[in-house]
C-alpha positions in Angstrom: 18.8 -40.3 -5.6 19.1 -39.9 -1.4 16.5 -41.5 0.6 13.5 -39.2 1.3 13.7 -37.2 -1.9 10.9 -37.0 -4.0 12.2 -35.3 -7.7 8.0 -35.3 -8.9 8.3 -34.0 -12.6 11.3 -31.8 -11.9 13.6 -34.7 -13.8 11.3 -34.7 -17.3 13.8 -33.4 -20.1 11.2 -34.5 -22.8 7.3 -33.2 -21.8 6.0 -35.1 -24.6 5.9 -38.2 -23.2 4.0 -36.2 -19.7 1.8 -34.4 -22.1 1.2 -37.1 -25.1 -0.4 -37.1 -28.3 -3.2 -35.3 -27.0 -1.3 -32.7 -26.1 -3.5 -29.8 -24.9 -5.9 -31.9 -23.3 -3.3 -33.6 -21.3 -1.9 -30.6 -20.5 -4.8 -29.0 -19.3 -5.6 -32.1 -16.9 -1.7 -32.0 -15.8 -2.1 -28.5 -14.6 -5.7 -29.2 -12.9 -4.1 -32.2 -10.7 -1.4 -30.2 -9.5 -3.8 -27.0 -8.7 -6.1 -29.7 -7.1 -2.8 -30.8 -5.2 -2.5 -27.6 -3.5 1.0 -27.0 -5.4 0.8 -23.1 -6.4 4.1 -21.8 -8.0 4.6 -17.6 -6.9 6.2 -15.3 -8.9 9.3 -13.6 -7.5 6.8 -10.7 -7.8 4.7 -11.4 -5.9 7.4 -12.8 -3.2 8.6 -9.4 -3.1 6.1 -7.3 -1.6 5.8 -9.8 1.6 8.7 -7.7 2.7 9.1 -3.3 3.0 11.9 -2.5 3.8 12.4 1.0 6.1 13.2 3.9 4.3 15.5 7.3 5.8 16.0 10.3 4.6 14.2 13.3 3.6 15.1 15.8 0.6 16.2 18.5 3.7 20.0 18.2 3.8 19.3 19.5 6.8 17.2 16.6 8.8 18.5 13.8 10.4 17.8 10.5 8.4 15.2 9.4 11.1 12.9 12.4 11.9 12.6 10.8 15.6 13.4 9.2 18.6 10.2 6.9 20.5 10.0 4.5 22.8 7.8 0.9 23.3 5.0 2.1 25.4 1.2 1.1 26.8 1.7 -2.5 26.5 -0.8 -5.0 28.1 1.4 -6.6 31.6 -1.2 -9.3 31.7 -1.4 -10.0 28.1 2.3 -10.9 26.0 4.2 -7.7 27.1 5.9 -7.6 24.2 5.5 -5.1 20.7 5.9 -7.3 17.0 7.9 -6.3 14.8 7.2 -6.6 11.8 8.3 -7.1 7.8 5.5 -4.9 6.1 3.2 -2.1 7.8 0.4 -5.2 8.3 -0.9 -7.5 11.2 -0.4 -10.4 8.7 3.4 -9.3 8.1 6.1 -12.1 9.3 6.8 -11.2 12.4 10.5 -10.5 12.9 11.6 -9.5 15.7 9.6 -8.7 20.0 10.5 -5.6 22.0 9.8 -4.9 25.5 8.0 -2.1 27.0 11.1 1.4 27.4 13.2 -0.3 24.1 14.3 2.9 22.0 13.5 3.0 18.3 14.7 5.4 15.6 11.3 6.7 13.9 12.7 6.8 10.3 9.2 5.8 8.0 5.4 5.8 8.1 2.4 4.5 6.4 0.3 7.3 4.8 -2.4 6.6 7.5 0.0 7.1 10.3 -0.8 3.8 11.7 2.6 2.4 11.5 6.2 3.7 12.1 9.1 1.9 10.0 11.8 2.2 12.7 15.8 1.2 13.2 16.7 -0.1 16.9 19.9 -2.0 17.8 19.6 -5.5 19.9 19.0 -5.0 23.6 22.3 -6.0 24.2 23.7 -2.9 22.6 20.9 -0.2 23.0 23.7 1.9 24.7 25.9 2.5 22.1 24.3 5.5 20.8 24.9 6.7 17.1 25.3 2.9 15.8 22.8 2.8 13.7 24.4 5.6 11.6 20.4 7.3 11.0 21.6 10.7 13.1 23.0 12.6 10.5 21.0 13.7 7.0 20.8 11.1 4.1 19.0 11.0 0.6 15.9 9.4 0.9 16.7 5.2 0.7 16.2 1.8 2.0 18.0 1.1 5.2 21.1 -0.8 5.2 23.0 -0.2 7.9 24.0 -2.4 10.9 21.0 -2.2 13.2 18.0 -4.0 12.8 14.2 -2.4 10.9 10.9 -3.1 11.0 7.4 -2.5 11.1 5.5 -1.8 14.6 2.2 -0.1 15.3 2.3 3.3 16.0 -0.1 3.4 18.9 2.7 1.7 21.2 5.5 4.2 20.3 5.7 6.9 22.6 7.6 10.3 20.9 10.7 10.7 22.7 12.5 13.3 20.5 12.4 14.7 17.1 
């Protein structure tokens, strides 16, 4: 085994000889030492919803897969000048990526309460090449896959451009 790497009770093939005669008892004080360790095992479930993913599309052949155009707006110049953005419509979502105040975002998605925009927006080093993102021509409604990057942002720094 390398140096520095600690195998715990990952190795046991028989549990038996962990859990003993008494069985449940053992068992039972087993589990309460590892809780009282701090180690918590999550369920891919629950791993999941850390993470929203951007929807496009609407049922209207007709509409665009993002319903708008905004910009990063009203942020403080004296505080971090910069908008988070985020993996899920929270303040406690993993942030993932910063824009700067005037950075163009596709408005494709929004929390029921309006509060935050799921948007598309290419890298600053690319925000010119228009029509990248592939979100400006109609689409069933789905997760976004496409080349750009998505997120999360509050809506009270987007300003509406278009749409």
């Amino acid at each position: 085994m390398p140096v520095g790497v600690d195998r715990g009770l990952a190795g046991v093939t028989d549990w038996r000889l962990v859990i003993g005669r008494n069985g449940v008892s053992n068992l039972r004080l087993l589990l309460t030492v590892i809780a009282m360790a701090g180690i918590v095992a999550v369920p891919a479930a629950s791993q999941s919803l850390s993470k929203r993913p951007v929807l496009l599309g609407t049922d209207d052949p007709d509409m665009d897969a993002c319903g708008g155009v905004g910009a990063v707006t009203g942020l403080k110049p004296r505080g971090d000048n910069f908008l988070s953005v985020r993996q899920r419509p929270d303040i406690a979502g993993h942030e993932a990526y910063r824009l700067r105040s005037g950075h163009p975002v596709y408005l494709c998605d929004q929390t029921a309460d309006g509060k935050w925009y799921g948007i598309v927006f290419q890298p600053v080093d690319r925000q010119d090449d228009y029509g990248a993102c592939g979100v400006g021509t109609p689409l069933p409604r789905q997760p976004y896959t496409g080349p750009c990057l998505q997120g999360w942002v509050s809506a009270r720094y987007i300003e509406l451009v278009a749409g």
